[in-house]
C-alpha positions in Angstrom: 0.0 0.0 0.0 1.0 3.4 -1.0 2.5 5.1 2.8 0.8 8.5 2.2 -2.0 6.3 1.9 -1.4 4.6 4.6 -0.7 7.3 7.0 -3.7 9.1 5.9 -6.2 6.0 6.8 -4.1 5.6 10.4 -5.1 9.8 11.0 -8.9 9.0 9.9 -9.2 6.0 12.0 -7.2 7.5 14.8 -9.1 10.7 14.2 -12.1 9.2 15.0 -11.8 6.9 17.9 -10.3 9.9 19.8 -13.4 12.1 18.7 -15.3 9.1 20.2 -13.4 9.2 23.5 -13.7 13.1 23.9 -17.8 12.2 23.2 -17.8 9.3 25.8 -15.0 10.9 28.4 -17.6 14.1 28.8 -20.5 11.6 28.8 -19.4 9.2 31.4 -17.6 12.1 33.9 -21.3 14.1 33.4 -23.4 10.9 34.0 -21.2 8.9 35.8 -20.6 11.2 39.0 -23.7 11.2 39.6 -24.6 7.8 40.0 -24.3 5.7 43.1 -21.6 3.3 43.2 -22.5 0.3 41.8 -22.1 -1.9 38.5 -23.9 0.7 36.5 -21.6 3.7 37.8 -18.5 1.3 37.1 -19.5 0.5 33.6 -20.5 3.8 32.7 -17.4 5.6 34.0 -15.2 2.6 31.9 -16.9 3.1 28.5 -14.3 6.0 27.3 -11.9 2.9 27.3 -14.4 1.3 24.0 -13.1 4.1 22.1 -9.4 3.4 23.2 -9.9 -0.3 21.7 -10.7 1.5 18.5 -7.7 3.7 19.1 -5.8 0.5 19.6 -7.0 -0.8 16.6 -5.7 2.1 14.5 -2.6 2.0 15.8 -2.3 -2.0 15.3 -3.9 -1.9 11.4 -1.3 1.6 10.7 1.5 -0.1 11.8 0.7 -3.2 9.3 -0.2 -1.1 6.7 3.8 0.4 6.9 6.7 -0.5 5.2 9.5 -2.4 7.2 11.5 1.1 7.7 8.4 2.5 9.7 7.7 -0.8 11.7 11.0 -1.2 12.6 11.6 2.9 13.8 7.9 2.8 15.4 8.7 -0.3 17.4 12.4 1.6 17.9 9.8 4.9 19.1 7.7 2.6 21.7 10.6 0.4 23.0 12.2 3.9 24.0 9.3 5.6 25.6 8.4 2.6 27.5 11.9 2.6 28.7 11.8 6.2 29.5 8.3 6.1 31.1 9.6 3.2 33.6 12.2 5.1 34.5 10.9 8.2 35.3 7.3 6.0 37.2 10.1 4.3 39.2 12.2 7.2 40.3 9.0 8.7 41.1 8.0 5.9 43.2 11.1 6.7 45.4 10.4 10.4 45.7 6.7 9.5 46.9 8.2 7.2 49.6 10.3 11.0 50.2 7.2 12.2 50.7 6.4 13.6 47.3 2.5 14.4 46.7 1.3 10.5 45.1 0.5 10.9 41.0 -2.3 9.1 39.8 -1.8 6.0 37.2 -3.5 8.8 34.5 -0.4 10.6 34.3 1.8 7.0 32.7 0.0 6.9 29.6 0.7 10.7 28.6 4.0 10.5 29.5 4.2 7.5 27.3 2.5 9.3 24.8 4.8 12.3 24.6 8.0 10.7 24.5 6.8 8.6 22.0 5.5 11.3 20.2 8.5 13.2 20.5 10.3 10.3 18.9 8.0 10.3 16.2 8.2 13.9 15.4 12.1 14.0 16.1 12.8 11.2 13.8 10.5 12.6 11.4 12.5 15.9 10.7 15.6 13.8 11.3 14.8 11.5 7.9 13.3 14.6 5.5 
C-alpha cells in the first residue's frame, strides 16, 4: 500500500476513535458522578476505554499497513518511551516514599505518549 495512503487512513481511523473518546469521556464524567456506586456507575465511567480499543486498533492496522523502515523505527519509538516512562514512574515511586504528593496512574499513559511522540516527530524531521 502506498504510505501516504497509509498514513492518511491511520489519522482518519485514529481521528475518530479519539473524537469518540472526547464524546464518551464528557458523557461518562457528566453521567457517571452522579450515579451511586455500583455496577452501572463502574461501567458507565469505563466506556471511554471502547473508544481506546478502537484507538488501539488504528494504531495496530497503521503499523501493518507500513513499510518495514516504519515498523521497525515505530517499534524503535515505543521500545524507548516505555523505557523512559519506567524510569521516570520508578524514580518517582522513590520520591513518593520521600514524601512527594502521590501521581495518579493517569499521568503513565501521557507520559508515554509524549515521549513517543517526540520520537516520532524527532525522527520525522531527522529523515526529511
Amino acid at each position: 500500500m502506498n504510505q501516504d495512503l497509509a498514513k492518511r487512513r491511520y489519522f482518519k481511523e485514529l481521528g475518530v476513535a479519539l473524537a469518540l473518546y472526547a464524546v464518551l469521556l464528557v458523557g461518562a464524567l457528566r453521567l457517571g458522578l452522579e450515579l451511586q456506586p455500583g455496577a452501572l456507575r463502574t461501567a458507565v465511567l469505563v466506556s471511554p476505554m471502547l473508544a481506546f480499543l478502537l484507538a488501539l486498533r488504528a494504531v495496530v492496522r497503521g503499523i501493518r499497513r507500513s513499510d518495514e523502515f516504519i515498523r521497525k523505527t515505530s517499534l524503535e519509538h515505543l521500545a524507548i518511551a516505555a523505557a523512559v516512562t519506567a524510569g521516570v514512574t520508578f524514580t518517582y515511586g522513590f520520591l513518593e516514599i520521600a514524601g512527594f504528593p502521590k501521581l495518579s496512574m493517569f499521568t503513565v499513559w501521557p507520559l508515554m505518549g509524549a515521549v513517543w511522540a517526540g520520537l516520532s516527530i524527532f525522527d520525522a524531521l531527522r529523515h526529511r
